[in-house]
N, C-alpha and C positions, 0 to 999 in steps of 0.2 A: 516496239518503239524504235523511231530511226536514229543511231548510232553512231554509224561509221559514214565514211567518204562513199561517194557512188560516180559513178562512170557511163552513163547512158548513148545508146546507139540509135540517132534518131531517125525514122524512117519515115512516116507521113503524117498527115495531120490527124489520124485514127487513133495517134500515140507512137508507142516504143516498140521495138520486135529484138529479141534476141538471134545474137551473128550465130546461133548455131543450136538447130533445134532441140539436136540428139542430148548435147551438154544439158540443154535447160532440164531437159525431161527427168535425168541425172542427178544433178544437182537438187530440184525439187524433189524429190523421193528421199535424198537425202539428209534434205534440211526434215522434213517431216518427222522422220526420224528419229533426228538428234531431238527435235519438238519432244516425240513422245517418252524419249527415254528422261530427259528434262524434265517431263512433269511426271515420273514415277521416283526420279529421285528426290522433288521438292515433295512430294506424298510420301516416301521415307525420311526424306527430312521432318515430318511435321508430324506424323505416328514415334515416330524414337523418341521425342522430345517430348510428345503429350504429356504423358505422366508427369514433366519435370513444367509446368506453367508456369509456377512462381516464380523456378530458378530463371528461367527463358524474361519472363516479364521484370526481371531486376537489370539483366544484360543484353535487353534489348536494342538500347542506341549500341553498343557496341557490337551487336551483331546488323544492324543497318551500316555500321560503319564498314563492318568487314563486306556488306554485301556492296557498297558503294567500291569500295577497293577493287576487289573483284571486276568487278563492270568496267571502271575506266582505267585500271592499273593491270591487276592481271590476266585478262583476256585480251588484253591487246599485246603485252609482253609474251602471252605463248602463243601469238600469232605465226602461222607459218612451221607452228613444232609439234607434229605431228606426237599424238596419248599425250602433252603437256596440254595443249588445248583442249584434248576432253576432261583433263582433269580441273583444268581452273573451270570450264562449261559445271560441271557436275557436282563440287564446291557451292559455285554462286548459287545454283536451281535446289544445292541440298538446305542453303543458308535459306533462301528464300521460304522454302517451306516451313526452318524453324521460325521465322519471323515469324509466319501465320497466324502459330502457337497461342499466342492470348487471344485470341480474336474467336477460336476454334474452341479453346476451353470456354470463357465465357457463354457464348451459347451453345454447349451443352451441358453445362452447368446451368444454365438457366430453364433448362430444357428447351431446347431448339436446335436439337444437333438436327435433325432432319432438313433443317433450312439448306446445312450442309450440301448434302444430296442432292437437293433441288436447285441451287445455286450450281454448282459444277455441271449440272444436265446442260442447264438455261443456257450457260456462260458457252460449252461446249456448241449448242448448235448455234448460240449467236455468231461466235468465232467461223467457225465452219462455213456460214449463210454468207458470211459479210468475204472470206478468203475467194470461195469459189465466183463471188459477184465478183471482183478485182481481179480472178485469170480471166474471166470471161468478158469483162468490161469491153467497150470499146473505146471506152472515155480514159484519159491522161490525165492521171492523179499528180504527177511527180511536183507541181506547182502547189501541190498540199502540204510541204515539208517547211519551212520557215513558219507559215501561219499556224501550225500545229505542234509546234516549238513553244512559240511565244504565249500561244494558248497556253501549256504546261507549265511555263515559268508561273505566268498567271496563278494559274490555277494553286500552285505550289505555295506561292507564297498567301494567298486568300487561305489556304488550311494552316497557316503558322501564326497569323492575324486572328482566326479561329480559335486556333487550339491557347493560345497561351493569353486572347485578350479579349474577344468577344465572348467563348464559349456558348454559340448559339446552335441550339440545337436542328433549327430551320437550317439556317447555315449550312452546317454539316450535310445536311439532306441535299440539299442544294448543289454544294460543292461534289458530293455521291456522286449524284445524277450526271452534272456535268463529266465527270470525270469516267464515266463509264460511255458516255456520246462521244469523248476523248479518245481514246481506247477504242473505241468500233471504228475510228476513222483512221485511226492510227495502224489497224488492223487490215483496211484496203490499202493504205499508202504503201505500208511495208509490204505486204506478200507482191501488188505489182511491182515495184523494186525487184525483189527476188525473181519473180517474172520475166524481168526485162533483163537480167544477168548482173544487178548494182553490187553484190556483195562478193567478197573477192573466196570466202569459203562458207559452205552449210553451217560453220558454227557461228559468224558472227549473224546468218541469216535466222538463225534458233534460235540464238539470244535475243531475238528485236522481236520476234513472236511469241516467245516464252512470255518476254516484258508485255507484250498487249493483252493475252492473255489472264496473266495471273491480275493484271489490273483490273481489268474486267470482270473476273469472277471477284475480286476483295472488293469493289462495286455493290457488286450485284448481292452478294453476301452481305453487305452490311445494310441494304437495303431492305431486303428480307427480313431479317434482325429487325431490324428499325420498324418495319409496318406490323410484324407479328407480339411488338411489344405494349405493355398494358401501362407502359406510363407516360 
């Protein structure tokens, strides 16, 4: 999800080109990277905690809190500091994954962990399908960033109107759906950005992929959930 400031270099009406191909190539390899090391630590975040759901589901606003902190406070604070940035990176992706935590016990307690499985596949080649469409595009995303904002606020505030006054279950689905079409689109904005050199290092470029990502699979997960249930 888009993040931070971006700085683009415009070259024709095809779109954006990066001042220096060698860096891009670089750069990309290395955000990827930090991507995947990001999602082994939110998958050690989220197996350490297993066992502990209950504890997890009593401290959960406070662990969204710490993950809100994290994103707009200390990744931007160890910006530029070279092992403090992978440490606030690897914190938020380790919190992230305990969030999961109730979401992950619940169905498998209800028997449904394999939904697991099959969620992470799906979510993996959608991510993937929709990254390598955005290097390869010829089309100029970057006019996608406000409207895709606004969308979010949206959306954000339609799931707290949900959760605390309507509790509709259509709703939900609904909000799901959308929020996973969100996310895939969110998923070509970002990676061209990164394409085009918008990010000033690979970790604030992992953290905007991490974010589309992991939204994308809790989507898609709760989806799964949702159609494989008997009530």
């Amino acid at each position: 999800m888009a993040l931070y400031d971006r700085d683009y270099t415009q070259a024709n009406n095809s779109g954006y080109v990066l001042e220096n191909e060698g860096v891009s190539v670089g750069f990309m390899k290395k955000t990827y990277q930090l991507l995947a090391a990001s999602m082994i630590a939110a998958a050690a975040g989220a197996y350490a905690t297993l066992p502990y759901a209950e504890v997890v589901s009593q401290y959960k606003w406070g662990i969204f809190a710490f993950e809100l902190f994290m994103l707009f406070i200390g990744l931007r604070m160890t910006r530029n500091k070279p092992g403090l940035n992978l440490a606030a990176l690897f914190a938020f992706t380790f919190a992230a994954g305990v969030s999961l935590v109730p979401m992950l016990s619940f169905l498998i307690g209800s028997g449904k962990g394999g939904v697991i499985g099959n969620a992470f596949l799906m979510t993996s080649v959608l991510f993937g399908a929709l990254s390598l469409f955005a290097i390869n595009s010829k089309s100029d995303f970057s006019s996608w960033g406000k409207p895709l904002f606004i969308t979010l606020i949206v959306i954000i505030i339609a799931s707290l109107v949900n959760m605390f006054i309507l509790n509709s279950p259509i709703m939900h689905v609904v909000i799901t759906a959308v929020v996973l079409l969100l996310f895939g689109m969110f998923t070509i904005y970002d990676t061209q950005n990164i394409a085009n050199g918008a990010y000033d290092s690979p970790v604030d470029a992992a953290v905007s992929l991490f974010l589309d990502f992991v939204n994308m699979f809790t989507a898609i997960l709760q989806l799964l959930g949702i159609m494989g249930s008997d009530d």
